[in-house]
C-alpha positions in Angstrom: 0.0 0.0 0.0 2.9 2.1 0.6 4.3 1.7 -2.5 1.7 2.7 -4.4 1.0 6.1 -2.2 4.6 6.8 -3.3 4.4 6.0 -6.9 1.2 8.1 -7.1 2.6 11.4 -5.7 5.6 11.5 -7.5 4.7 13.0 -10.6 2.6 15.8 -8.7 6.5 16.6 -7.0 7.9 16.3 -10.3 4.7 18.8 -12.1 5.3 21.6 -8.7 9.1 21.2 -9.9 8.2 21.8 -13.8 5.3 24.5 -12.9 7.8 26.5 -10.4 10.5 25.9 -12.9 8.1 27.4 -15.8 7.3 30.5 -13.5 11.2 31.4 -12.6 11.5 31.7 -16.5 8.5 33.5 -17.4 9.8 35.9 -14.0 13.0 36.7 -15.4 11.6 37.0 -18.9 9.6 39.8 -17.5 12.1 41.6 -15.4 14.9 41.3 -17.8 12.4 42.6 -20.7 10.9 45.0 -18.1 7.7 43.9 -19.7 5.4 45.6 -16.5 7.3 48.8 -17.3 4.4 51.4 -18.4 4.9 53.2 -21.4 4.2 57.4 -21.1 4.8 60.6 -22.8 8.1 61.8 -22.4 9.3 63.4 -19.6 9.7 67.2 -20.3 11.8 69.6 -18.2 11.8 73.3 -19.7 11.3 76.9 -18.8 7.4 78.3 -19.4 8.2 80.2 -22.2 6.4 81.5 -25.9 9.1 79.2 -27.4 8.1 76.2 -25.1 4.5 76.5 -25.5 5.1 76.8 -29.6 7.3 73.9 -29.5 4.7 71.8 -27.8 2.0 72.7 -29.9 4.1 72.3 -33.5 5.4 68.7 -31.7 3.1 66.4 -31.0 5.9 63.5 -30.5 7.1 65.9 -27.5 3.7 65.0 -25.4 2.5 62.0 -27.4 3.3 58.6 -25.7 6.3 56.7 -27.0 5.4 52.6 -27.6 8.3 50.9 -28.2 8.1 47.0 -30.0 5.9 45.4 -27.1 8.2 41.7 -27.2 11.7 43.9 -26.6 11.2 47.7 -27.0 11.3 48.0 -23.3 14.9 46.9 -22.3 17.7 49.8 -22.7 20.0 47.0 -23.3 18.2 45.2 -26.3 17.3 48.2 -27.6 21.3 49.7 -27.6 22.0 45.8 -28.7 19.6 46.2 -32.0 21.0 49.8 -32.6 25.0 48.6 -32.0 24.4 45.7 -34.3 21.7 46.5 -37.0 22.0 50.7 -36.6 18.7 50.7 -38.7 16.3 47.6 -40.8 15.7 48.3 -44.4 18.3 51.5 -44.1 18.1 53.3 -47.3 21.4 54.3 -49.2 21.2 58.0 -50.0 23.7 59.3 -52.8 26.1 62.1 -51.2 29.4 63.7 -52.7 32.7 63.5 -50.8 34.3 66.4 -49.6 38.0 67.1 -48.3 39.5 69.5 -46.0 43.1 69.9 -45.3 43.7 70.6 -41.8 46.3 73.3 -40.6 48.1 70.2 -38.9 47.9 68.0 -42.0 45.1 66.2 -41.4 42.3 65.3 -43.8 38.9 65.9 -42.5 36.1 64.0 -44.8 32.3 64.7 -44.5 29.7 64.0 -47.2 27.0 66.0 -48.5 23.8 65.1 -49.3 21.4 67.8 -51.3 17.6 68.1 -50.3 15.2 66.0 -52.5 12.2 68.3 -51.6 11.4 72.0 -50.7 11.2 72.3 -46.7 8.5 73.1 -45.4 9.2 76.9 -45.1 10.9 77.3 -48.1 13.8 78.3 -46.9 17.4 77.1 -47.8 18.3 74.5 -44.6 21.0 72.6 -43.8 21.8 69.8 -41.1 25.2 69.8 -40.0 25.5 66.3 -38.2 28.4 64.8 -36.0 27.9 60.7 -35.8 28.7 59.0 -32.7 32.4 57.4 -31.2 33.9 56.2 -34.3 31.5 56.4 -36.6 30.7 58.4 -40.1 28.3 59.1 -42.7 27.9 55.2 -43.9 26.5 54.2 -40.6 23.1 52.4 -41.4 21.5 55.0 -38.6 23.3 58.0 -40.2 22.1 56.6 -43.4 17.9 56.3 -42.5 18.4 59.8 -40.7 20.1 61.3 -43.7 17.1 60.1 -46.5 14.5 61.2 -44.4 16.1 64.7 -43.2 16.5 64.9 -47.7 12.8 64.2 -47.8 11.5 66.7 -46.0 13.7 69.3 -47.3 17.1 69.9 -45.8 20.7 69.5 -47.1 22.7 67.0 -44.6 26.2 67.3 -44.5 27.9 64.5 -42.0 30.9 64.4 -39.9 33.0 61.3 -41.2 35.2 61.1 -37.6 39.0 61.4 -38.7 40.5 57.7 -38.6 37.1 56.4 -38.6 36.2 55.3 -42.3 38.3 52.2 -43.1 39.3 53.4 -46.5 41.1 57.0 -45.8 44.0 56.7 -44.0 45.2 59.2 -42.2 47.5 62.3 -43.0 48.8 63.1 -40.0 49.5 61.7 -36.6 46.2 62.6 -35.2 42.3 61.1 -34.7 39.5 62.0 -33.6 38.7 62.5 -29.8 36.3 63.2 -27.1 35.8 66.3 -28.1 38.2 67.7 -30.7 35.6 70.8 -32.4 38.4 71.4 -35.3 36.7 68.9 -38.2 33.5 69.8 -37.4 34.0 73.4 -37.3 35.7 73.1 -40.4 32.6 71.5 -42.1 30.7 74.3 -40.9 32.8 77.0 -42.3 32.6 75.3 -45.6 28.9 74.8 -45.7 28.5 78.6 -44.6 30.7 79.6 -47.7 29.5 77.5 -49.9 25.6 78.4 -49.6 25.4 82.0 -47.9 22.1 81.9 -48.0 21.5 78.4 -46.1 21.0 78.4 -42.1 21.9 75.6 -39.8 20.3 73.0 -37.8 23.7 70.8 -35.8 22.5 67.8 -34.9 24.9 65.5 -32.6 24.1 61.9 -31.7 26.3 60.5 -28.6 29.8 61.3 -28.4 28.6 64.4 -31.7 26.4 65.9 -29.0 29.0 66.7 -26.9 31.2 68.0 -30.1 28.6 69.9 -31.2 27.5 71.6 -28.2 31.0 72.5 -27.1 32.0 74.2 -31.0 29.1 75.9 -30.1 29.7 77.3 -26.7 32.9 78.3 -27.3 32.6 81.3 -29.6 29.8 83.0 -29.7 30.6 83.3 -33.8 30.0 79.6 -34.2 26.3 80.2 -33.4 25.9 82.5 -36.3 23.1 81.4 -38.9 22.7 78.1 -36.5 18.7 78.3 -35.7 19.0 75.7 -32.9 20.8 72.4 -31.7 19.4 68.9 -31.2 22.2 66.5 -28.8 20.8 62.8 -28.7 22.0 60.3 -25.8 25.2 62.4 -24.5 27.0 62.3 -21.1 27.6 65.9 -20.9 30.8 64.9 -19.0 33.4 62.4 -19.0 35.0 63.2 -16.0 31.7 62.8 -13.8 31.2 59.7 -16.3 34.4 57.6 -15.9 33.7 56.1 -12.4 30.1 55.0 -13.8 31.1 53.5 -17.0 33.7 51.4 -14.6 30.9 49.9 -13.0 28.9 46.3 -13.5 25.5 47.6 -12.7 23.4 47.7 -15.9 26.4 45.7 -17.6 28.4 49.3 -18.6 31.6 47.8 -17.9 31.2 45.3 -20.3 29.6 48.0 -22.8 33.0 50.1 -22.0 35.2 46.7 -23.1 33.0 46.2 -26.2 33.4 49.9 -26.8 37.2 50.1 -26.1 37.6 46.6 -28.2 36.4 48.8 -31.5 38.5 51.3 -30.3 41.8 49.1 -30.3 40.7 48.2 -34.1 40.7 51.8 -35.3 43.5 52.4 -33.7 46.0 49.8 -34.8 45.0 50.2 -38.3 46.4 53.2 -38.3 49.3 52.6 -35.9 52.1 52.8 -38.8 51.3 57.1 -38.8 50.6 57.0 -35.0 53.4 54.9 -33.9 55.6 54.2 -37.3 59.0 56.1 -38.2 57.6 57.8 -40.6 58.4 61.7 -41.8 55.0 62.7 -39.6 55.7 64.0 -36.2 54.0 61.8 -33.9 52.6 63.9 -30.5 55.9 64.7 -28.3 54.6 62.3 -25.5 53.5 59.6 -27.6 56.3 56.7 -27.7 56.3 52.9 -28.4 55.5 52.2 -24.9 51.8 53.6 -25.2 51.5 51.2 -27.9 51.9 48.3 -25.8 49.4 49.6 -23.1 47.0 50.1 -25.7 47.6 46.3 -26.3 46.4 45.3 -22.9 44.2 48.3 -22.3 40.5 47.0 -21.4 38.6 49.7 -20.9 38.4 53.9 -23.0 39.7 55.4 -20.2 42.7 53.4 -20.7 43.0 54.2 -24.0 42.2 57.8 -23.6 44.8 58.1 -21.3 47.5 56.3 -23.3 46.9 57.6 -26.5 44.0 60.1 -27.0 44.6 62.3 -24.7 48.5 63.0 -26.5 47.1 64.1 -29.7 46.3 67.7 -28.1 49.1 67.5 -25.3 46.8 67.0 -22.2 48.6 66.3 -18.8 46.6 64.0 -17.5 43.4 61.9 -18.3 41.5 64.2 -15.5 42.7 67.6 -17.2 41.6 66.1 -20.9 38.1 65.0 -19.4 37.4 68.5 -17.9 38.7 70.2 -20.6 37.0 68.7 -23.5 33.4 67.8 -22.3 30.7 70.5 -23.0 29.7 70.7 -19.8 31.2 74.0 -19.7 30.0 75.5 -22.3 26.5 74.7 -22.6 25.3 77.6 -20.8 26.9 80.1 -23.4 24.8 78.6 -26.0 22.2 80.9 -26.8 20.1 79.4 -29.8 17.2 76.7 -28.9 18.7 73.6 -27.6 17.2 70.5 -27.6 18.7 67.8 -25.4 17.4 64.3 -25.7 18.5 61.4 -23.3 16.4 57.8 -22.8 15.7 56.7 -18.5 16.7 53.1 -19.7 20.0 54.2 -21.4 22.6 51.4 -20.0 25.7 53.8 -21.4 24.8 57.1 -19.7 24.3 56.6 -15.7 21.5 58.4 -14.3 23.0 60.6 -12.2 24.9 62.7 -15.6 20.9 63.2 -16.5 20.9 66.1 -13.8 23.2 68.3 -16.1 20.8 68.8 -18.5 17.6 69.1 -16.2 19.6 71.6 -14.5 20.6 73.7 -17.6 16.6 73.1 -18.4 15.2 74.7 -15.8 17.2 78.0 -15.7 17.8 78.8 -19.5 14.3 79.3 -21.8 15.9 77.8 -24.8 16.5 74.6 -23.5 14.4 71.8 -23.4 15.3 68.5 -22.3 13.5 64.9 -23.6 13.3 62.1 -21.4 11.4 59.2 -22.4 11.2 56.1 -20.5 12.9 54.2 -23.0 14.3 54.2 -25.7 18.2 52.5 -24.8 21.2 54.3 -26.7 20.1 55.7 -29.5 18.0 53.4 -30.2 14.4 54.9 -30.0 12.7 51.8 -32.1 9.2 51.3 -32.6 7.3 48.9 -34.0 3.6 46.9 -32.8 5.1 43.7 -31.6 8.3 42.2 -32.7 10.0 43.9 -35.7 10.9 47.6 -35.8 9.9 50.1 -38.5 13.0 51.3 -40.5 12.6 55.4 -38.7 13.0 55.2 -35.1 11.5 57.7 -32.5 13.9 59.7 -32.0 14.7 60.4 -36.3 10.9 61.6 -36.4 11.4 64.0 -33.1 14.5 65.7 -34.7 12.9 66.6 -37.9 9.9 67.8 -36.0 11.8 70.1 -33.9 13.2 71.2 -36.6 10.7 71.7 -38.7 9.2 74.2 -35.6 11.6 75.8 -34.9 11.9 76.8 -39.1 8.7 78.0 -38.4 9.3 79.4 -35.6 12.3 81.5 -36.8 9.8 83.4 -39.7 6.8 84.1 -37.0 9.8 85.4 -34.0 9.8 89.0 -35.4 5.9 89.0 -35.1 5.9 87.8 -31.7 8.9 90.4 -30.4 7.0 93.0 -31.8 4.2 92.2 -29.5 6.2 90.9 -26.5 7.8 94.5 -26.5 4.4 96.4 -27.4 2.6 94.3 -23.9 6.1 95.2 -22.1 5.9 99.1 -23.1 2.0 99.0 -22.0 3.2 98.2 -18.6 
């Protein structure tokens, strides 16, 4: 009788084990895929302002709810993962000519221009000056979707190829691109405003080009001539408050930092006969044979900053390079609208560099920063369950803004004509 009591309840255990088994899975399926996260507006931190209140009627994305792809869209690491190793599905391939700039130090500075394929929506001459993220250029299959729709609706794109970064120009001089070197960019600037005196400027910086573009602008109050605003996607706004975060394990951005450093190695050693070769370049005074053998081992950017990067413009130290070339101090001298976008769920940017911008935010009028729930690093997808659309969130909210603040630039007179008549009545 025993016997068979024992046979009998043995595959009720062996059912709890399977059913408690089946529950641990679907429980880390949900937190891992934050699949009870809510999805909501953005949050938006800005001064009350005529500006403010014109931008949120002329953008609807700005107060509309974001719905990410309901299987994935919710993690900040699969939605970095899918922008890291797809950029963009079905990314168009946009025709652009290839332009070159000789540097004063030798070097060549690329960017590529692409011409509007309709009139804007003002009919004004526009053009996007855009600075890619670390390492990256105007082939990019991110750049690329940006690019064709930017074209569509009316504006001229010209993009920021990062100097060592496309695999087939080699360098000219013993130099690359760095944290926040404004001399290529600004460059590309000068040549656009030459070359069409009648255009004005949207800059546009995603990642590591929002913190390019918003320091060339704060540091000359000239550099923000003709420019009729700035949108910076996904930036840290400082690498020195960043370094200790990005050394952490919490949300995995240690490993993101080795990934990151790993394609930074690459780039690097491709071009290590003009860094590092005898060659009749003048490599950077402190810059020896040594460095290249900690760049070898080196695991992490800082590393690499501090070995190599940091030598191309004779910095001291890694702490004196960070301070001095993040745009943290020089986003309050920009004075045209400012958009600054950054995702809650981004895994690369810790959340305590998020109170830069919502400080700036709520003293200056013309900034506004975006802060949806998520949205990952630069990746912004939507989509209804499981695939993403081919434009992302965050390329639909650029050109809106843009498109406002076009309009906003021909109704401004208007409005400071009445905004001084109320004032005088007072």
């Amino acid at each position: 009788m025993s016997t068979i009591l024992e046979t009998s309840e043995l595959p009720a255990v062996f059912d709890g084990v399977k059913l408690a088994a089946v529950a641990a899975v679907l429980y880390v399926i949900v937190r891992c895929l934050n699949l009870k996260s809510p999805t909501a507006p953005p949050e938006l931190i800005y001064q009350d302002s005529a500006l403010a209140r014109f931008l949120l009627k002329s953008c609807p994305l700005l107060t509309k709810e974001y719905v990410p792809p309901l299987i994935w869209g919710k993690s900040g690491h699969i939605q970095t993962a899918v922008y890291g190793k797809m950029g963009r599905v079905r990314s168009p391939h946009p025709n652009g000519l290839r332009k070159y700039l000789t540097m004063p130090d030798g070097a060549t500075a690329t960017f590529d221009l692409f011409e509007p394929r309709s009139e804007h929506c003002t009919g004004e001459d526009v053009t996007m000056v855009i600075c890619p993220g670390i390492a990256n250029h105007s082939e990019k299959q991110y750049i690329r979707t940006f690019v064709d729709y930017a074209q569509k609706n009316g504006y001229r794109c010209a993009v920021l190829n990062h100097l060592g970064a496309l695999p087939n120009i080699e360098l000219t001089s013993p130099r690359m691109f760095t944290y926040g070197c404004t001399w290529e960019f600004g460059a590309m600037v000068n040549y656009i405003k030459k070359t069409y005196p009648q255009t004005q400027l949207i800059v546009v910086g995603f990642s590591l080009g929002g913190n390019i573009v918003c320091k060339y602008l704060g540091e000359s109050q000239a550099n923000q001539e003709r420019v009729l605003c700035c949108v910076s996607l996904c930036q840290g706004y400082s690498a020195l408050r960043a370094q200790e975060t990005f050394m952490q394990w919490d949300h995995c951005r240690r490993f993101y930092n080795f990934l990151m450093a790993d394609n930074m190695k690459k780039i690097i050693l491709s071009h290590r006969q003009v860094l590092f070769g005898d060659s009749n370049m003048k490599k950077p005074q402190s810059l020896s044979d040594a460095d290249l053998g900690k760049l070898y081992t080196a695991t992490s950017l800082m590393q690499i900053d501090d070995n190599v990067m940091r030598k191309f413009h004779g910095y001291n130290s890694l702490k004196e390079y960070y301070e001095e070339e993040s745009c943290l101090h020089y986003l309050h001298k920009i004075y045209v609208p400012l958009l600054l976008v950054n995702a809650a769920d981004d895994p690369l940017v810790h959340e305590s560099l998020l109170s830069i911008p919502r400080a700036l935010s709520e003293k200056k009028e013309n900034v506004m920063h975006v802060l949806p729930l998520h949205g990952g690093h630069l990746g912004f997808f939507e989509g209804s369950v499981l695939f993403p659309e081919p434009l992302t969130w965050m390329d639909k909210l650029v050109i809106q803004y843009a498109n406002a603040i076009c309009q906003w630039e021909k109704t401004k007179p208007h409005c400071s004509d009445a905004e001084q008549a109320d004032s005088g009545q007072e």
